[in-house]
C-alpha positions in Angstrom: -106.8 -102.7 -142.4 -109.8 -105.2 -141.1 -111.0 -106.3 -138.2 -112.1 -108.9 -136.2 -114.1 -109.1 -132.7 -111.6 -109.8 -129.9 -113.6 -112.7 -128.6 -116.9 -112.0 -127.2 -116.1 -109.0 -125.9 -117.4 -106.7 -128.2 -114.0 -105.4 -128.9 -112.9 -104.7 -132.6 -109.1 -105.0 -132.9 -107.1 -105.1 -136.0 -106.4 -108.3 -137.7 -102.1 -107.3 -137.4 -101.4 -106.4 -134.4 -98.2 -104.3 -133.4 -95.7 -106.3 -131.0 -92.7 -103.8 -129.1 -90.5 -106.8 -128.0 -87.7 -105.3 -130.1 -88.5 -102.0 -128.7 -85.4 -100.9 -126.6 -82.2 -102.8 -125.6 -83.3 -106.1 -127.3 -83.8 -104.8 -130.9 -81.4 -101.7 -130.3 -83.8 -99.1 -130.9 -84.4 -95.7 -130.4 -87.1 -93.5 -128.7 -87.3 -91.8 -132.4 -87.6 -95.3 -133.9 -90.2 -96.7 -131.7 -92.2 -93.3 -132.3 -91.9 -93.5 -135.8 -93.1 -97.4 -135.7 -95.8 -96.3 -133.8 -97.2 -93.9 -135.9 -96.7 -95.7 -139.0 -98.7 -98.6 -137.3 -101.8 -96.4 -136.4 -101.6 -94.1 -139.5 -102.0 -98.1 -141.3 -105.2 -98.5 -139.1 -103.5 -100.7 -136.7 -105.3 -100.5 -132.9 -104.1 -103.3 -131.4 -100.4 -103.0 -129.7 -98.6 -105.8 -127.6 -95.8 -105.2 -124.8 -94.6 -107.3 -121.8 -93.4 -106.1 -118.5 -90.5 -108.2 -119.4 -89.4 -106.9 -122.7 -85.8 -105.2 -122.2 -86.7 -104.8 -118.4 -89.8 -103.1 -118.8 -88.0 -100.3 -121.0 -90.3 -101.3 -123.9 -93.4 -100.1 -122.0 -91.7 -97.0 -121.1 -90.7 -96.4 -124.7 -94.6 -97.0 -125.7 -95.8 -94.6 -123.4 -93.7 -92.0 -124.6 -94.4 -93.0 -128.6 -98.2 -92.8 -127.4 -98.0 -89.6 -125.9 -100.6 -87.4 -128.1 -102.4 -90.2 -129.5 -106.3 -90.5 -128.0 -106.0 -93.2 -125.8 -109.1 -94.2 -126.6 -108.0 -95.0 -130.3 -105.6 -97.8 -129.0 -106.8 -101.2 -127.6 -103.5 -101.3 -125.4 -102.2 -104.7 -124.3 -99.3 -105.8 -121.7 -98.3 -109.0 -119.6 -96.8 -110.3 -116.5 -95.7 -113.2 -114.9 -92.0 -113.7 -116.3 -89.0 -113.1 -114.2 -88.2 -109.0 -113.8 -85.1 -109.9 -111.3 -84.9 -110.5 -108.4 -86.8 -112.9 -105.5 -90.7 -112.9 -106.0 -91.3 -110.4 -108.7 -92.7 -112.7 -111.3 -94.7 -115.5 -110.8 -98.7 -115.5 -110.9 -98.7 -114.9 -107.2 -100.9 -112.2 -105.8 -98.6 -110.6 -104.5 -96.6 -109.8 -107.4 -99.8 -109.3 -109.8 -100.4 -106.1 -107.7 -97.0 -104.7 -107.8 -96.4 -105.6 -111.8 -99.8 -103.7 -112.7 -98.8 -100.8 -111.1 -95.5 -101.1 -112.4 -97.0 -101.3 -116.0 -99.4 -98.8 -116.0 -96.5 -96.2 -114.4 -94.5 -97.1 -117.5 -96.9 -97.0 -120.3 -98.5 -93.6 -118.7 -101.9 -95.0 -118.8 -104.9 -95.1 -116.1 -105.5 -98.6 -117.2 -104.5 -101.6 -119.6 -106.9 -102.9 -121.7 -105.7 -106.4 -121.9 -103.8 -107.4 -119.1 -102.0 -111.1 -120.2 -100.6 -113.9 -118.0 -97.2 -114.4 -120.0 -96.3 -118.2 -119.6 -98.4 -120.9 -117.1 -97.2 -120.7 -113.4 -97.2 -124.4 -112.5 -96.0 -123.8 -108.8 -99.5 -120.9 -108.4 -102.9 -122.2 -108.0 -104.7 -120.8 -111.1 -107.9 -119.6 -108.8 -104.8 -117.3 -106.9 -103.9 -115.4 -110.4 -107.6 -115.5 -111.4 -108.6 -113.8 -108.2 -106.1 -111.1 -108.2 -107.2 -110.2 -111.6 -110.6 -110.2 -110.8 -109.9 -107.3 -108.2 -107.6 -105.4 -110.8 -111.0 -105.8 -113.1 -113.5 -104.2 -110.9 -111.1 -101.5 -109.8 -110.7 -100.3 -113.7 -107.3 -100.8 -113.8 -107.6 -103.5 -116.7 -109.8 -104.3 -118.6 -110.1 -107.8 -120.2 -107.6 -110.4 -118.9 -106.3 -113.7 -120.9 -103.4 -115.8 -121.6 -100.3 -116.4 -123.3 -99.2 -120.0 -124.5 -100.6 -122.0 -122.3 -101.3 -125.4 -123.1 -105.0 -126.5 -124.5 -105.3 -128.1 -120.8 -104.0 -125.3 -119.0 -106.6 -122.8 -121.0 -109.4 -125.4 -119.8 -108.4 -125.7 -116.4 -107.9 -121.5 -116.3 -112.0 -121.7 -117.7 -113.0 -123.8 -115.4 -111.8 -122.4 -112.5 -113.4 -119.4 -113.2 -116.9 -120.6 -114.3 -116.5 -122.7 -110.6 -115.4 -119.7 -108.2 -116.8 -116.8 -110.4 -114.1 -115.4 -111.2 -113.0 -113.0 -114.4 -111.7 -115.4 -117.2 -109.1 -115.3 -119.6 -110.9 -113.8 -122.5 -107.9 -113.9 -125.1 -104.7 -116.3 -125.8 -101.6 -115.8 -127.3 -99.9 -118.9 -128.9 -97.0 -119.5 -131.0 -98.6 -120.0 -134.7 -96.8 -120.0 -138.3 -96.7 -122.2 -141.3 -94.0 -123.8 -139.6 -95.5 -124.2 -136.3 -98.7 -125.5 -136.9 -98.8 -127.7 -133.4 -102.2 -125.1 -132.0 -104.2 -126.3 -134.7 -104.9 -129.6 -133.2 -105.7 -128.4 -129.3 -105.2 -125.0 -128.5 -107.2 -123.1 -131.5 -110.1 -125.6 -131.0 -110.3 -125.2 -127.3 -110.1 -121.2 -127.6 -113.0 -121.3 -130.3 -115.1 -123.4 -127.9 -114.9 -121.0 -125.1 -115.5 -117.9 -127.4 -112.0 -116.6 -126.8 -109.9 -114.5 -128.9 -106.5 -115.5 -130.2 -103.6 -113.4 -130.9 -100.7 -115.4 -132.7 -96.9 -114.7 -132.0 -93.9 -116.1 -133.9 -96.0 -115.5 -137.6 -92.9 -115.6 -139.2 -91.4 -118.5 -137.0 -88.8 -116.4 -135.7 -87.4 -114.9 -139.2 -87.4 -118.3 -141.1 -90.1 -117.1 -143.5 -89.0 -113.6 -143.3 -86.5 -114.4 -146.6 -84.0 -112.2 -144.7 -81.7 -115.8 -144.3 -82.4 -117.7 -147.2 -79.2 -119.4 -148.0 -76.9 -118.2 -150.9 -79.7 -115.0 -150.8 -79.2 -112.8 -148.0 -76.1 -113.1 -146.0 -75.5 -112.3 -142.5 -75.3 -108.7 -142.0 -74.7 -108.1 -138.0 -73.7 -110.3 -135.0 -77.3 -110.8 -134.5 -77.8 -112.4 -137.5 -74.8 -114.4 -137.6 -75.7 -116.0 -134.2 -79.1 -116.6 -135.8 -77.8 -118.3 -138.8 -75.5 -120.8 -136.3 -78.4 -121.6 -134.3 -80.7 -122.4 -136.8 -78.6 -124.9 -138.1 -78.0 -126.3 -134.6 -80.3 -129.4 -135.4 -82.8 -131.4 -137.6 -85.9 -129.5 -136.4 -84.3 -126.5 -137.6 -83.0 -127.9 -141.3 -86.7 -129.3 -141.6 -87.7 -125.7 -140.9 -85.0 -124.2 -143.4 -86.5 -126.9 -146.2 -89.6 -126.4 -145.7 -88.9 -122.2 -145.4 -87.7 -123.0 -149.2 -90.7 -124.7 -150.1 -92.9 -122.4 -149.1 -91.0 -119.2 -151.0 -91.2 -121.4 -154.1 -95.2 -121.5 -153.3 -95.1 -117.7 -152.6 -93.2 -116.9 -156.1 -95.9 -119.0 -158.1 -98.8 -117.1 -156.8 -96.9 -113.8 -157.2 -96.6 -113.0 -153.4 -93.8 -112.2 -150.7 -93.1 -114.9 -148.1 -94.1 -112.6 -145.8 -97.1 -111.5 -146.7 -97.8 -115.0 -147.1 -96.8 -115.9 -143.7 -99.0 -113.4 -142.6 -102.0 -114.5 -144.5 -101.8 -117.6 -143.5 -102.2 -117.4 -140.2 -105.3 -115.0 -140.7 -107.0 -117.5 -142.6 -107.3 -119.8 -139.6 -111.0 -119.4 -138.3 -110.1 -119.2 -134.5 -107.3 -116.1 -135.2 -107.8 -112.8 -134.4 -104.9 -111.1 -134.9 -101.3 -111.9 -136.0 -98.5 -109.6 -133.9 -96.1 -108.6 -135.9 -92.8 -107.7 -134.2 -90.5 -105.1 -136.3 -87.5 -103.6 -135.6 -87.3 -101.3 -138.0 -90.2 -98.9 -139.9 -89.1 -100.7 -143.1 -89.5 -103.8 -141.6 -92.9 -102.7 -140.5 -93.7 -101.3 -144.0 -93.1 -104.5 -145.2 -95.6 -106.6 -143.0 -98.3 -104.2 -143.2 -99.5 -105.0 -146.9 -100.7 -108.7 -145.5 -104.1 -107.5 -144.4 -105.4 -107.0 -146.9 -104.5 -110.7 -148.6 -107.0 -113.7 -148.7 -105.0 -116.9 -149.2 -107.1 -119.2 -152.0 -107.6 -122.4 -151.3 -105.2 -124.0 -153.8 -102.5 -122.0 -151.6 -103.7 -123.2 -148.6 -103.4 -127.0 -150.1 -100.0 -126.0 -151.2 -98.8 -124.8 -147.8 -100.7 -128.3 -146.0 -98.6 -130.2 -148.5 -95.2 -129.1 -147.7 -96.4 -128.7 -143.6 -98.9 -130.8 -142.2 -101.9 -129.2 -139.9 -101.4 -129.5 -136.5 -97.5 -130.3 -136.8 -94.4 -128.5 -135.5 -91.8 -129.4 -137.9 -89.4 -128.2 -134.0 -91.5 -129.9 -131.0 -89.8 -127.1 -128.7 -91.0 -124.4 -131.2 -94.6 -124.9 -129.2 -93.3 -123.2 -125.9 -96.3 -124.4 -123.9 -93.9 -127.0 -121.5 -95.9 -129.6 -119.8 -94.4 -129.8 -116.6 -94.8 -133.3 -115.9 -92.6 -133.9 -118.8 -89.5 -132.6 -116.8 -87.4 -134.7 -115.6 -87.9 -134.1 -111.7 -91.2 -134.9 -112.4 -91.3 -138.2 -114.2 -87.8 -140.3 -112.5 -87.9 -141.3 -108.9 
């Protein structure tokens, strides 16, 4: 396993980074199989591992804690967010109010005094960004997180968020955590710039775009095997931005077969080879799954791959606009028709 300095903090995390949102209800796991993920992940030299409040109702963090029960919390850079809807009026948001209630919440779950990085999920466009800053500020200087930062926000949004924080004195988003694969390349051109420039780190979701360069659907190669993956296969064929994806998911595995690699490990390297990354989650549901993914750090991309991959995808292009997941809200349509 490598490493890479989260940011400026001073932090060394691992350059794959475990993500639990298929821990519990949502991935149909077990307690034995998150422990056994768990293990495998930090036995690999993996110290970097991702949960949301949000994940199957906060059950994800509660399976974490339990799989991390034993392990030297000090070994684990341990990282959560809030923000999303957890059911129910005013417990989401950015709002003070609930910021307070969700860390608690959180650290009651994963059985820990503190969260090291503590993420604002989504942008709250209705919240004044100096209101979630402050909130976290407090939460910083009573220990009960760490480092703070953000997750897909807009290149905008991440400047504003800076801003306001250089103007009140406030704690700053330290970190980011966009969508970023071969496939959805839209971060090169803004966000990835705009997080170097202010010295933050950036942890990429979505690194193999959502199981397109995962090889699990190739057509004619791996049918569906479950209900899950049948409902995949029908929605990825739902429209044009998802053929372009399935082409240029062909494309790619053709590269990947010439220079004697998996398309994941590919994937996965790719994204690492971006200066501005730090780390690329990796979300399994199953240990082989995981066993799979974990061979990627240790693989340096060459540069006639690289030219190979920016042939069949162009930087700073989503081949699916809505792939991005940053929404500018001024682009809805209560915002731009009278």
């Amino acid at each position: 396993m490598k490493y890479r300095a989260l940011g400026r903090t001073g932090v060394q995390v691992s350059t794959l980074a475990l993500g639990t949102m298929n821990f519990g209800a949502l991935g149909r796991t077990t307690q034995d199989d998150v422990t056994a993920m768990v293990r495998c992940a930090l036995d690999a030299g993996v110290n970097l591992i991702d949960t949301a409040d949000v994940y199957s109702r906060g059950e994800s963090e509660e399976m974490l804690g339990r799989a991390l029960a034993g392990v030297d919390r000090d070994d684990v850079v341990l990282a959560t967010k809030f923000r999303l809807d957890m059911g129910g009026r005013n417990r989401g948001g950015g709002s003070r109010r609930w910021i307070v209630m969700a860390v608690e919440d959180s650290l009651r779950r994963l059985g820990t005094d503190r969260i090291d990085l503590y993420q604002m999920h989504r942008p709250a466009p209705g919240t004044d960004i100096e209101e979630t800053l402050s909130a976290l500020d407090d939460l910083q200087r009573a220990g009960k997180v760490l480092y703070v930062g953000s997750s897909t926000f807009s290149a905008a949004e991440v400047v504003e968020a800076q801003w306001a924080s250089e103007r009140r004195n406030l704690v700053r988003f330290t970190t980011e955590q966009p969508p970023y694969s071969m496939l959805t390349r839209g971060i090169e051109a803004d966000v990835l710039p705009v997080a170097a420039r202010y010295g933050m780190g950036v942890l990429v979701w979505g690194p193999l775009a959502g199981g397109f360069l995962s090889g699990k659907y190739r057509p004619g190669h791996a049918p569906a095997t479950s209900h899950r993956d049948t409902t995949f296969l029908r929605a990825r064929d739902s429209g044009p931005g998802d053929l372009a994806k399935q082409t240029a998911a062909e494309q790619l595995y053709t590269v990947a077969e010439q220079y004697g690699m998996t398309l994941i490990d590919m994937a996965l390297a790719f994204t690492l080879s971006h200066p501005a990354v730090t780390s690329a989650i990796i979300g399994p549901r199953t240990l082989q799954q995981l066993e799979s993914q974990l061979g990627a750090a240790d693989l340096v991309l060459t540069s006639d791959v690289l030219d190979a991959i920016d042939a069949i995808v162009e930087p700073g292009r989503n081949l699916k606009p809505s792939d991005a997941s940053a929404v500018n809200p001024a682009l809805k349509p209560a915002n731009r028709r009278r």
